[in-house]
C-alpha positions in Angstrom: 21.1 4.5 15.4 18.4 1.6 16.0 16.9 3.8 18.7 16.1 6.6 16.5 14.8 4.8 13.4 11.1 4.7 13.1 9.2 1.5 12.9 8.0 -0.1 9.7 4.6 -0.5 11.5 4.2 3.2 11.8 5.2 4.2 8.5 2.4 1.6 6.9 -0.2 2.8 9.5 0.8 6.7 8.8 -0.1 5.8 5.5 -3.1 3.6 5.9 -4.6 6.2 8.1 -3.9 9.1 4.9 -5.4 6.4 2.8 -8.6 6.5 5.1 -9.1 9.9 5.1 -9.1 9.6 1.5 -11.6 7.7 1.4 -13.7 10.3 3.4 -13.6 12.8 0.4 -14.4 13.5 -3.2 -13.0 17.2 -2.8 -10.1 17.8 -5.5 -8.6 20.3 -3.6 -8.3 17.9 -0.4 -7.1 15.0 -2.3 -4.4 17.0 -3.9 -3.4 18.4 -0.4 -3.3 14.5 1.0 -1.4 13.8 -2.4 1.1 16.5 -1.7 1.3 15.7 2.2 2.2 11.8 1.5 4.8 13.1 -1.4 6.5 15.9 0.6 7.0 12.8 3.2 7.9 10.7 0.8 10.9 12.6 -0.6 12.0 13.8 3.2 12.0 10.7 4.8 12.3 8.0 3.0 15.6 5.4 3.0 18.7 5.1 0.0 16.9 1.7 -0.6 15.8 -0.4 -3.9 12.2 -0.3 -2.2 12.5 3.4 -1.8 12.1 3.7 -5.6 8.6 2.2 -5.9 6.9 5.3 -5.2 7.4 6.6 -9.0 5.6 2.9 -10.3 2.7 3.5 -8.2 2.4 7.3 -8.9 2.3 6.2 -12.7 -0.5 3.3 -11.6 -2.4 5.9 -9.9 -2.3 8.2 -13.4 -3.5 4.8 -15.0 -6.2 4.4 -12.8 -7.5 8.2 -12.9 -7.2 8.2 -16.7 -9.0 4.7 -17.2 -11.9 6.1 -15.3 -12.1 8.9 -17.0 -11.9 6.7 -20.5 -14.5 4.5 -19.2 -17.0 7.6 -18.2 -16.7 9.0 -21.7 -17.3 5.7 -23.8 -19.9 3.6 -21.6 -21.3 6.7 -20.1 -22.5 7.6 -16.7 -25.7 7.8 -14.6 -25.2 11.0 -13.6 -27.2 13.6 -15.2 -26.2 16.2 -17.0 -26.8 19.6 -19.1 -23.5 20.6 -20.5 -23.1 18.6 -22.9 -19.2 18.6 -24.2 -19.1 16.4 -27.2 -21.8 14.2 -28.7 -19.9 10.4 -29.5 -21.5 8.1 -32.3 -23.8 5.7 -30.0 -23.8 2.3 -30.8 -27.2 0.1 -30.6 -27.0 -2.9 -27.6 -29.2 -5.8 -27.9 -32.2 -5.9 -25.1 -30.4 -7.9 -22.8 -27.1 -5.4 -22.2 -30.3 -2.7 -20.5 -28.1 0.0 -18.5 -25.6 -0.4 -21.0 -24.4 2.0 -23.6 -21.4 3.1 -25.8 -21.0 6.2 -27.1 -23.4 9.3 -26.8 -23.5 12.3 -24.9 -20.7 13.0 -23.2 -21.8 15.8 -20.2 -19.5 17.7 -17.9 -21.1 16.5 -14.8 -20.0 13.1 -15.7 -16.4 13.8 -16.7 -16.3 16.0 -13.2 -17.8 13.0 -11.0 -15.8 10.2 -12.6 -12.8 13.1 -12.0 -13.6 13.3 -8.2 -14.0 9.2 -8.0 -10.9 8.4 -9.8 -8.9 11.1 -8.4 -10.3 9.4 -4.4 -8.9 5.8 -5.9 -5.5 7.5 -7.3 -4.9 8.8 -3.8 -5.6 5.3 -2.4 -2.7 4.1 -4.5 -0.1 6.6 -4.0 -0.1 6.0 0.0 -0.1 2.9 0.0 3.0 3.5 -2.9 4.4 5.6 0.1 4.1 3.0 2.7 6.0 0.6 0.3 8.9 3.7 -0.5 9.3 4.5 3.2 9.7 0.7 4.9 9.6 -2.4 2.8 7.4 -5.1 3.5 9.9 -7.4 4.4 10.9 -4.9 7.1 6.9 -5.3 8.2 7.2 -8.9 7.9 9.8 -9.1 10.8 7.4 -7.7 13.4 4.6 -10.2 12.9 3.5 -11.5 15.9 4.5 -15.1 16.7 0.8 -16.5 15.5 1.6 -15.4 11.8 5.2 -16.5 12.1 5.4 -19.3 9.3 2.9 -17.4 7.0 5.8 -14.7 7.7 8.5 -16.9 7.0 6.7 -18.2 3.5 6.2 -14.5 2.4 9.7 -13.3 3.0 10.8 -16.6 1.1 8.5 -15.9 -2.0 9.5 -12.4 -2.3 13.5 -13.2 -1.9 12.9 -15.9 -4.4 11.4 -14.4 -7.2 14.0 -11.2 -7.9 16.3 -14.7 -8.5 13.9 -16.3 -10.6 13.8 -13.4 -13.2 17.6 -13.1 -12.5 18.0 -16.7 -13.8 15.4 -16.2 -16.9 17.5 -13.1 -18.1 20.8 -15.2 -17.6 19.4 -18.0 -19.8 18.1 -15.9 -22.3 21.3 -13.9 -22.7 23.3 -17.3 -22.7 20.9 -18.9 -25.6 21.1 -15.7 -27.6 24.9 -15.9 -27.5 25.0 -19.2 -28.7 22.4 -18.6 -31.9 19.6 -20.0 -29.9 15.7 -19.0 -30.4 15.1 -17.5 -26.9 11.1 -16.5 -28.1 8.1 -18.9 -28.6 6.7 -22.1 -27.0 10.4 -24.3 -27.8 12.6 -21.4 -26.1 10.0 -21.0 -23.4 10.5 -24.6 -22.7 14.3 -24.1 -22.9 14.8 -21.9 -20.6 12.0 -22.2 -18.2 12.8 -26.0 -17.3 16.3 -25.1 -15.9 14.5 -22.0 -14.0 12.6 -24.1 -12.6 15.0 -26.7 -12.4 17.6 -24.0 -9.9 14.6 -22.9 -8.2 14.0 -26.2 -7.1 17.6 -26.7 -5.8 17.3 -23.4 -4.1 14.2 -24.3 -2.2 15.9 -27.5 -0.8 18.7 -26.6 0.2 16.8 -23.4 2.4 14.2 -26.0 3.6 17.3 -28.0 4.9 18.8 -24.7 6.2 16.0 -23.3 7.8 15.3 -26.9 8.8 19.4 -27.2 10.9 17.8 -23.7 12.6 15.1 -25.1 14.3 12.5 -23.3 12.0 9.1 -24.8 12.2 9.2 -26.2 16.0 6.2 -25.5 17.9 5.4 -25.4 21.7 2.9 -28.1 23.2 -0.2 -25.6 23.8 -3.5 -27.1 26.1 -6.4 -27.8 23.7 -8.8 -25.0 25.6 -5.9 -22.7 24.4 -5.9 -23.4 20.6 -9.7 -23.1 20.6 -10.0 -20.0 22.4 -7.2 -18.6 20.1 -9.2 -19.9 17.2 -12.2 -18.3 17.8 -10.8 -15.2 19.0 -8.8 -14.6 15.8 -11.9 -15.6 13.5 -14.0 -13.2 15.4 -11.8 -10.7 15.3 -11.0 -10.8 11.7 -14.8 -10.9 11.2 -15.3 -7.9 13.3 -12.4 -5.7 11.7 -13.8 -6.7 8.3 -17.4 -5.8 9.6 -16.2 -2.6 11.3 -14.2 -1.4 8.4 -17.0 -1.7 6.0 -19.4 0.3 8.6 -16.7 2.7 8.4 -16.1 2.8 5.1 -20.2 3.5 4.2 -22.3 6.5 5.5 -25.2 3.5 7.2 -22.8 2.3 9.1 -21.2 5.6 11.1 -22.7 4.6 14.2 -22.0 0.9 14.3 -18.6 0.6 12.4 -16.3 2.2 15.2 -17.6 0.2 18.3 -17.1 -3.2 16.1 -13.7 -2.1 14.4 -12.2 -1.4 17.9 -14.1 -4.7 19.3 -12.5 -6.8 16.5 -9.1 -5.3 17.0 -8.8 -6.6 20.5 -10.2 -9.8 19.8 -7.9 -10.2 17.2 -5.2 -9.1 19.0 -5.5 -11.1 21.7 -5.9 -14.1 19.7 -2.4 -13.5 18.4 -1.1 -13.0 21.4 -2.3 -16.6 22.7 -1.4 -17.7 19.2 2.3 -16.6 19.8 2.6 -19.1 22.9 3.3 -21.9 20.1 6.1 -20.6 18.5 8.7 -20.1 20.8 11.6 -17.8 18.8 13.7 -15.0 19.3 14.1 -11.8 16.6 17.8 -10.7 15.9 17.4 -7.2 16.0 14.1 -6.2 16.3 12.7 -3.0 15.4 12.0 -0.9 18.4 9.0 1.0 18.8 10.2 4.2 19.9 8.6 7.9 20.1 9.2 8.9 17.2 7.4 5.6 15.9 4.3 7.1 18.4 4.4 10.5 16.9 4.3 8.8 12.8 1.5 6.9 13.6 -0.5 8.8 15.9 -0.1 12.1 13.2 -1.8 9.8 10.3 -4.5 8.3 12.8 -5.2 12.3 14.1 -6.0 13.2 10.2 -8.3 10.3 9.4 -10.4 10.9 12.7 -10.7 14.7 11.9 -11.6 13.8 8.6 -14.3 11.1 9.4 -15.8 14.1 11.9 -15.9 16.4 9.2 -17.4 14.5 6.7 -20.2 13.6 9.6 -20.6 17.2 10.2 -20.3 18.8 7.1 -20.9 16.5 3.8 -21.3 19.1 1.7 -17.7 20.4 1.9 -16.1 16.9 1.6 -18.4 16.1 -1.0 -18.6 18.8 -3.8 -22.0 18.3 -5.9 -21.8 18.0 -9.7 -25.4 18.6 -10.0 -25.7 21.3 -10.7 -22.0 21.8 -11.1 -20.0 24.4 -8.9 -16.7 25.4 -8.4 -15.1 22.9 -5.1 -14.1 25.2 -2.1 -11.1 23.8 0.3 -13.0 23.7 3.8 -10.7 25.4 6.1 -10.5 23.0 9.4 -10.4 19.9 7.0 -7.3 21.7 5.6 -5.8 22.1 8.3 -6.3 18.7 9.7 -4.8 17.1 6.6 -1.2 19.0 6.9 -0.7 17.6 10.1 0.1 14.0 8.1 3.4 16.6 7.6 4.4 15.5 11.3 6.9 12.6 10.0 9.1 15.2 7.9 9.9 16.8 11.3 9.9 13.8 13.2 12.0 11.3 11.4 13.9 12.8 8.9 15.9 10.8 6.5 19.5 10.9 7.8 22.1 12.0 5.2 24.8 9.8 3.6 28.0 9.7 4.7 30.9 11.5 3.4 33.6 9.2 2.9 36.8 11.3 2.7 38.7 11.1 -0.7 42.1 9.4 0.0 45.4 12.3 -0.1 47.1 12.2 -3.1 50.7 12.6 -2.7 52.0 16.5 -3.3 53.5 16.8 -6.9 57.4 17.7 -7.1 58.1 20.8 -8.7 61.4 20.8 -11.0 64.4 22.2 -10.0 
Protein backbone atom coordinates (compact mmCIF):
# COMPACT_ATOMS: atom_id res chain seq x y z
CA UNK A 1 0.00 0.00 0.00
CA UNK A 2 3.20 2.29 0.75
CA UNK A 3 4.15 1.87 -2.85
CA UNK A 4 1.16 3.33 -4.25
CA UNK A 5 0.65 6.27 -1.90
CA UNK A 6 1.75 9.56 -3.32
CA UNK A 7 4.33 11.68 -1.58
CA UNK A 8 3.57 14.58 0.70
CA UNK A 9 6.27 16.51 -1.38
CA UNK A 10 4.17 16.19 -4.53
CA UNK A 11 0.95 17.00 -3.23
CA UNK A 12 2.52 20.53 -1.71
CA UNK A 13 4.39 21.16 -4.93
CA UNK A 14 1.05 20.23 -7.16
CA UNK A 15 -0.32 22.90 -5.21
CA UNK A 16 2.43 25.39 -4.99
CA UNK A 17 2.75 25.15 -8.75
CA UNK A 18 -1.57 25.96 -9.02
CA UNK A 19 -0.67 28.66 -6.64
CA UNK A 20 1.91 30.11 -9.18
CA UNK A 21 -0.15 30.11 -11.98
CA UNK A 22 -2.40 32.01 -9.99
CA UNK A 23 -0.41 34.38 -9.61
CA UNK A 24 0.05 34.75 -13.51
CA UNK A 25 -3.65 35.97 -13.78
CA UNK A 26 -6.31 38.48 -12.93
CA UNK A 27 -8.89 36.61 -15.27
CA UNK A 28 -12.05 35.63 -13.14
CA UNK A 29 -12.93 33.04 -15.26
CA UNK A 30 -9.37 31.34 -14.95
CA UNK A 31 -9.14 31.77 -11.33
CA UNK A 32 -12.47 30.13 -10.90
CA UNK A 33 -11.37 27.19 -13.17
CA UNK A 34 -7.90 26.86 -10.94
CA UNK A 35 -10.41 27.23 -7.88
CA UNK A 36 -12.54 24.37 -9.22
CA UNK A 37 -9.42 22.20 -10.46
CA UNK A 38 -7.74 22.32 -6.72
CA UNK A 39 -11.42 21.60 -5.18
CA UNK A 40 -12.43 18.73 -7.49
CA UNK A 41 -8.82 17.28 -6.31
CA UNK A 42 -9.39 18.12 -3.15
CA UNK A 43 -12.69 16.10 -2.56
CA UNK A 44 -11.21 13.03 -4.80
CA UNK A 45 -8.13 12.53 -3.32
CA UNK A 46 -7.74 13.61 -0.26
CA UNK A 47 -7.17 11.13 3.11
CA UNK A 48 -10.02 10.24 6.18
CA UNK A 49 -7.69 12.48 8.30
CA UNK A 50 -8.21 15.43 10.99
CA UNK A 51 -5.84 17.53 8.49
CA UNK A 52 -8.02 16.56 5.68
CA UNK A 53 -10.76 18.94 7.13
CA UNK A 54 -8.75 22.18 6.95
CA UNK A 55 -9.73 22.84 3.55
CA UNK A 56 -13.30 24.29 4.63
CA UNK A 57 -11.15 26.93 7.25
CA UNK A 58 -9.15 28.20 4.54
CA UNK A 59 -11.98 28.36 1.91
CA UNK A 60 -13.79 30.64 4.51
CA UNK A 61 -10.21 32.72 4.94
CA UNK A 62 -10.08 33.00 1.34
CA UNK A 63 -14.01 34.61 1.38
CA UNK A 64 -12.40 36.85 4.22
CA UNK A 65 -9.76 38.03 2.28
CA UNK A 66 -11.84 38.66 -1.05
CA UNK A 67 -14.49 40.47 0.89
CA UNK A 68 -11.97 42.63 3.01
CA UNK A 69 -10.57 43.82 -0.25
CA UNK A 70 -13.53 44.62 -1.58
CA UNK A 71 -14.54 46.58 1.86
CA UNK A 72 -11.33 48.32 1.75
CA UNK A 73 -11.80 49.52 -2.10
CA UNK A 74 -15.15 50.93 -1.34
CA UNK A 75 -14.25 52.98 1.89
CA UNK A 76 -10.55 54.26 1.25
CA UNK A 77 -11.01 54.15 -2.40
CA UNK A 78 -8.86 53.26 -5.24
CA UNK A 79 -6.46 54.72 -7.88
CA UNK A 80 -8.04 53.36 -10.56
CA UNK A 81 -10.14 55.60 -12.51
CA UNK A 82 -13.40 55.45 -13.24
CA UNK A 83 -16.74 56.68 -14.96
CA UNK A 84 -19.52 54.50 -13.64
CA UNK A 85 -20.01 55.73 -10.69
CA UNK A 86 -22.21 53.18 -8.37
CA UNK A 87 -22.84 55.00 -5.21
CA UNK A 88 -21.59 58.31 -3.99
CA UNK A 89 -20.36 57.64 0.10
CA UNK A 90 -20.19 60.81 2.49
CA UNK A 91 -16.30 61.77 2.16
CA UNK A 92 -14.61 62.56 5.14
CA UNK A 93 -11.94 65.63 5.22
CA UNK A 94 -7.99 64.18 6.08
CA UNK A 95 -5.53 66.49 7.46
CA UNK A 96 -2.52 67.54 4.89
CA UNK A 97 -0.32 65.04 5.99
CA UNK A 98 -2.65 61.72 5.26
CA UNK A 99 -2.17 63.06 0.97
CA UNK A 100 -3.29 59.87 -1.10
CA UNK A 101 -5.54 59.10 1.57
CA UNK A 102 -9.31 59.29 1.51
CA UNK A 103 -12.52 57.85 3.12
CA UNK A 104 -15.55 57.77 1.61
CA UNK A 105 -16.57 59.22 -1.88
CA UNK A 106 -17.20 57.95 -5.20
CA UNK A 107 -17.39 54.57 -5.34
CA UNK A 108 -16.78 53.60 -9.37
CA UNK A 109 -17.30 50.17 -11.01
CA UNK A 110 -13.81 49.98 -12.27
CA UNK A 111 -12.62 49.96 -8.88
CA UNK A 112 -15.00 47.42 -7.25
CA UNK A 113 -14.02 45.14 -10.63
CA UNK A 114 -10.17 45.57 -10.13
CA UNK A 115 -10.12 45.19 -6.38
CA UNK A 116 -12.56 41.98 -7.55
CA UNK A 117 -9.88 40.55 -9.91
CA UNK A 118 -6.93 41.31 -7.15
CA UNK A 119 -8.64 39.79 -4.29
CA UNK A 120 -10.11 37.01 -6.14
CA UNK A 121 -5.86 36.24 -7.43
CA UNK A 122 -5.02 36.36 -3.40
CA UNK A 123 -8.24 34.02 -2.49
CA UNK A 124 -6.94 31.45 -4.95
CA UNK A 125 -3.46 31.79 -3.32
CA UNK A 126 -5.08 30.63 -0.12
CA UNK A 127 -7.31 27.86 -1.14
CA UNK A 128 -4.17 25.79 -2.65
CA UNK A 129 -2.17 26.16 -0.29
CA UNK A 130 -5.63 25.04 1.99
CA UNK A 131 -5.47 22.05 -0.44
CA UNK A 132 -1.84 21.27 0.13
CA UNK A 133 -2.59 21.24 3.87
CA UNK A 134 -6.07 18.86 3.23
CA UNK A 135 -4.25 16.46 1.00
CA UNK A 136 -0.82 15.70 3.18
CA UNK A 137 -0.15 17.27 6.47
CA UNK A 138 2.77 19.10 7.22
CA UNK A 139 4.03 16.72 9.56
CA UNK A 140 3.96 14.19 6.83
CA UNK A 141 6.28 16.94 4.81
CA UNK A 142 8.34 17.33 7.79
CA UNK A 143 9.54 13.59 7.68
CA UNK A 144 11.18 14.03 4.33
CA UNK A 145 13.48 16.95 5.20
CA UNK A 146 16.74 16.37 4.26
CA UNK A 147 19.28 15.60 6.97
CA UNK A 148 20.58 19.49 7.06
CA UNK A 149 17.14 20.67 8.38
CA UNK A 150 16.74 17.63 10.59
CA UNK A 151 16.56 19.34 14.19
CA UNK A 152 14.68 22.43 12.81
CA UNK A 153 12.37 19.35 11.68
CA UNK A 154 12.38 17.75 14.84
CA UNK A 155 11.45 21.25 16.81
CA UNK A 156 8.55 21.79 14.38
CA UNK A 157 6.99 18.42 14.63
CA UNK A 158 7.41 18.94 18.50
CA UNK A 159 5.62 22.47 18.54
CA UNK A 160 2.86 21.29 16.55
CA UNK A 161 2.26 17.84 18.68
CA UNK A 162 2.53 20.06 21.66
CA UNK A 163 0.14 22.63 21.27
CA UNK A 164 -3.34 20.48 20.31
CA UNK A 165 -2.19 19.29 24.27
CA UNK A 166 -1.84 22.65 25.48
CA UNK A 167 -5.36 23.76 24.50
CA UNK A 168 -6.44 20.13 25.63
CA UNK A 169 -5.17 21.02 29.12
CA UNK A 170 -6.64 24.79 29.17
CA UNK A 171 -10.25 23.23 28.30
CA UNK A 172 -9.72 20.51 31.10
CA UNK A 173 -8.91 23.20 33.73
CA UNK A 174 -11.52 25.34 32.76
CA UNK A 175 -14.15 22.69 32.81
CA UNK A 176 -12.62 21.38 36.31
CA UNK A 177 -12.81 25.18 37.91
CA UNK A 178 -16.29 25.73 36.54
CA UNK A 179 -17.36 22.48 38.28
CA UNK A 180 -16.05 23.46 41.47
CA UNK A 181 -17.82 27.32 41.42
CA UNK A 182 -14.49 28.76 40.28
CA UNK A 183 -14.17 32.11 38.11
CA UNK A 184 -12.58 30.55 35.03
CA UNK A 185 -12.64 34.45 33.07
CA UNK A 186 -10.41 37.48 33.81
CA UNK A 187 -6.77 38.15 34.87
CA UNK A 188 -7.16 35.83 38.46
CA UNK A 189 -8.58 32.69 36.44
CA UNK A 190 -6.12 33.37 33.67
CA UNK A 191 -3.50 32.96 36.24
CA UNK A 192 -5.27 29.88 37.62
CA UNK A 193 -5.35 27.98 34.99
CA UNK A 194 -2.49 29.06 32.86
CA UNK A 195 0.25 28.38 35.62
CA UNK A 196 -0.57 24.59 35.73
CA UNK A 197 -0.70 24.66 31.72
CA UNK A 198 2.32 25.73 31.75
CA UNK A 199 3.30 23.96 34.68
CA UNK A 200 2.33 20.13 32.50
CA UNK A 201 3.81 21.57 29.58
CA UNK A 202 6.92 21.92 31.20
CA UNK A 203 6.88 18.19 32.51
CA UNK A 204 6.04 17.17 29.09
CA UNK A 205 8.98 18.84 27.49
CA UNK A 206 11.46 17.07 29.87
CA UNK A 207 10.54 14.03 29.94
CA UNK A 208 10.61 14.08 25.69
CA UNK A 209 14.08 15.94 25.86
CA UNK A 210 15.13 12.92 28.09
CA UNK A 211 13.42 10.47 25.63
CA UNK A 212 14.51 11.81 22.50
CA UNK A 213 17.71 12.31 24.45
CA UNK A 214 17.97 7.78 25.44
CA UNK A 215 17.50 7.79 21.24
CA UNK A 216 20.40 9.31 20.30
CA UNK A 217 18.58 12.47 19.01
CA UNK A 218 20.89 15.40 18.45
CA UNK A 219 24.29 13.41 17.70
CA UNK A 220 26.18 14.78 14.92
CA UNK A 221 29.04 13.38 12.65
CA UNK A 222 32.63 15.05 12.86
CA UNK A 223 32.48 16.97 9.28
CA UNK A 224 36.19 18.70 7.87
CA UNK A 225 35.99 22.45 8.33
CA UNK A 226 36.34 23.11 4.26
CA UNK A 227 32.98 21.00 4.34
CA UNK A 228 30.87 23.20 6.83
CA UNK A 229 31.93 26.33 4.91
CA UNK A 230 31.23 25.19 1.60
CA UNK A 231 27.87 23.93 2.79
CA UNK A 232 27.42 27.28 4.39
CA UNK A 233 27.78 29.32 1.61
CA UNK A 234 26.18 27.13 -0.71
CA UNK A 235 22.84 27.10 1.27
CA UNK A 236 23.08 31.07 1.83
CA UNK A 237 23.48 31.46 -1.79
CA UNK A 238 21.05 29.30 -2.73
CA UNK A 239 18.39 30.67 -0.51
CA UNK A 240 19.42 34.09 -1.84
CA UNK A 241 19.14 33.03 -5.32
CA UNK A 242 15.63 31.21 -4.97
CA UNK A 243 14.39 34.33 -3.12
CA UNK A 244 15.91 36.49 -6.00
CA UNK A 245 14.64 34.17 -8.73
CA UNK A 246 11.19 33.92 -7.32
CA UNK A 247 10.69 37.59 -7.11
CA UNK A 248 11.98 37.90 -10.98
CA UNK A 249 9.38 35.44 -11.53
CA UNK A 250 6.88 36.75 -9.72
CA UNK A 251 7.21 40.55 -11.53
CA UNK A 252 6.88 41.26 -15.31
CA UNK A 253 10.92 43.11 -15.18
CA UNK A 254 12.26 40.27 -14.18
CA UNK A 255 10.91 37.41 -16.93
CA UNK A 256 14.18 37.13 -18.47
CA UNK A 257 16.42 36.98 -15.36
CA UNK A 258 14.09 35.22 -12.75
CA UNK A 259 14.24 31.62 -14.29
CA UNK A 260 18.03 31.20 -14.95
CA UNK A 261 18.63 32.41 -11.03
CA UNK A 262 15.49 30.33 -9.56
CA UNK A 263 16.94 27.15 -11.12
CA UNK A 264 20.71 28.38 -10.26
CA UNK A 265 19.59 28.84 -6.48
CA UNK A 266 17.84 25.54 -6.42
CA UNK A 267 20.90 23.56 -7.03
CA UNK A 268 23.05 25.52 -4.92
CA UNK A 269 20.65 25.04 -2.33
CA UNK A 270 20.25 21.64 -2.90
CA UNK A 271 23.54 20.69 -2.81
CA UNK A 272 24.20 22.53 0.24
CA UNK A 273 21.74 20.22 2.00
CA UNK A 274 23.06 17.40 0.66
CA UNK A 275 26.65 18.21 2.20
CA UNK A 276 24.67 19.52 5.16
CA UNK A 277 23.06 15.90 5.60
CA UNK A 278 26.66 14.30 6.09
CA UNK A 279 26.41 15.63 9.88
CA UNK A 280 23.45 13.92 10.91
CA UNK A 281 23.83 10.47 10.58
CA UNK A 282 20.00 8.89 11.00
CA UNK A 283 17.80 6.50 9.54
CA UNK A 284 13.76 7.26 8.67
CA UNK A 285 11.27 4.41 9.85
CA UNK A 286 9.20 4.23 6.99
CA UNK A 287 9.91 6.70 4.64
CA UNK A 288 7.68 7.93 2.05
CA UNK A 289 8.62 6.62 -1.29
CA UNK A 290 8.72 8.70 -4.27
CA UNK A 291 6.97 6.68 -6.70
CA UNK A 292 5.30 7.42 -10.26
CA UNK A 293 2.46 8.45 -9.30
CA UNK A 294 4.35 11.06 -6.93
CA UNK A 295 6.10 12.09 -10.64
CA UNK A 296 2.86 12.40 -12.43
CA UNK A 297 1.25 14.85 -9.15
CA UNK A 298 3.92 17.04 -9.40
CA UNK A 299 4.95 17.24 -12.80
CA UNK A 300 0.90 17.91 -13.79
CA UNK A 301 1.01 21.16 -11.34
CA UNK A 302 4.57 22.27 -12.60
CA UNK A 303 3.11 21.63 -16.53
CA UNK A 304 0.15 24.33 -15.69
CA UNK A 305 2.28 26.99 -14.06
CA UNK A 306 4.89 26.92 -17.05
CA UNK A 307 1.93 27.12 -19.66
CA UNK A 308 0.58 29.78 -17.68
CA UNK A 309 3.81 31.96 -17.25
CA UNK A 310 4.11 31.43 -21.42
CA UNK A 311 0.77 32.68 -21.83
CA UNK A 312 0.85 35.49 -19.83
CA UNK A 313 4.32 36.46 -21.85
CA UNK A 314 2.57 35.97 -25.03
CA UNK A 315 -0.68 37.22 -24.54
CA UNK A 316 -1.21 39.78 -21.38
CA UNK A 317 -4.21 40.87 -22.54
CA UNK A 318 -6.14 37.64 -21.99
CA UNK A 319 -4.64 36.95 -18.55
CA UNK A 320 -5.13 40.29 -17.68
CA UNK A 321 -8.74 41.64 -18.40
CA UNK A 322 -8.59 45.65 -18.46
CA UNK A 323 -11.05 47.58 -16.25
CA UNK A 324 -10.39 50.65 -18.11
CA UNK A 325 -12.54 51.00 -19.96
CA UNK A 326 -14.46 48.05 -18.51
CA UNK A 327 -15.31 44.88 -20.71
CA UNK A 328 -16.69 41.72 -20.26
CA UNK A 329 -13.36 38.98 -19.32
CA UNK A 330 -13.21 36.19 -22.16
CA UNK A 331 -11.65 32.59 -20.97
CA UNK A 332 -8.58 32.31 -23.44
CA UNK A 333 -8.87 28.95 -24.86
CA UNK A 334 -5.15 27.27 -24.59
CA UNK A 335 -4.84 28.86 -21.06
CA UNK A 336 -8.03 26.82 -20.29
CA UNK A 337 -6.94 24.01 -21.32
CA UNK A 338 -3.69 24.14 -19.65
CA UNK A 339 -5.29 24.78 -16.32
CA UNK A 340 -7.48 21.41 -16.33
CA UNK A 341 -4.60 19.43 -16.64
CA UNK A 342 -3.93 20.28 -12.58
CA UNK A 343 -7.04 17.43 -12.89
CA UNK A 344 -4.20 14.74 -13.45
CA UNK A 345 -4.09 13.77 -9.54
CA UNK A 346 -7.94 12.72 -9.47
CA UNK A 347 -6.91 10.02 -11.98
CA UNK A 348 -3.66 9.38 -10.68
CA UNK A 349 -3.96 8.90 -7.03
CA UNK A 350 -7.36 8.48 -6.11
CA UNK A 351 -8.31 8.35 -2.53
CA UNK A 352 -8.78 4.71 -1.66
CA UNK A 353 -12.16 3.78 -0.09
CA UNK A 354 -12.75 2.65 3.44
CA UNK A 355 -13.02 -0.63 4.42
CA UNK A 356 -16.12 -2.54 5.00
CA UNK A 357 -15.86 -4.19 8.15
CA UNK A 358 -18.46 -7.02 8.04
CA UNK A 359 -21.30 -6.79 10.69
CA UNK A 360 -20.89 -9.84 13.09
CA UNK A 361 -23.97 -12.84 12.35
CA UNK A 362 -26.56 -12.59 14.63
CA UNK A 363 -27.73 -15.94 15.77
CA UNK A 364 -31.16 -17.15 13.64
CA UNK A 365 -34.28 -16.46 15.87
CA UNK A 366 -36.36 -19.76 16.92
CA UNK A 367 -39.73 -19.89 15.71
CA UNK A 368 -42.41 -21.36 18.25
CA UNK A 369 -43.67 -24.52 18.03
Amino acid sequence: MRETTVHAGAWWLWALALGTAATRTTNPLLLGLLLAVSGYVVVTCRPRTPSARSYTAFLKLALAVLVIRLVFAVVLGSPIPGTHVLVSLPEVPLPDWAQGIRLGGRVTAEAVVFALYDGLKLATLLVCVGAANALAAPTRLLKSLPGALYETGVAVVVALTFAPHLIADARRLRAARRLRGRPDRGVRGLLQVGLPVLEGALERSVALAAAMDARGYGRTAEVAPAVRRTTAVLTLGGLLGVCAGTYGLLTAEGGTYGLPVLLAGLAAALGGLWLGGHRSPRTRYRPDAWNPRSCAVAGSGAVVAALLVLAAARDPEALHPGVVPLVAPALPLWPAAAVLLGLLPALAAPARPAPVRPSPARPARKEPS
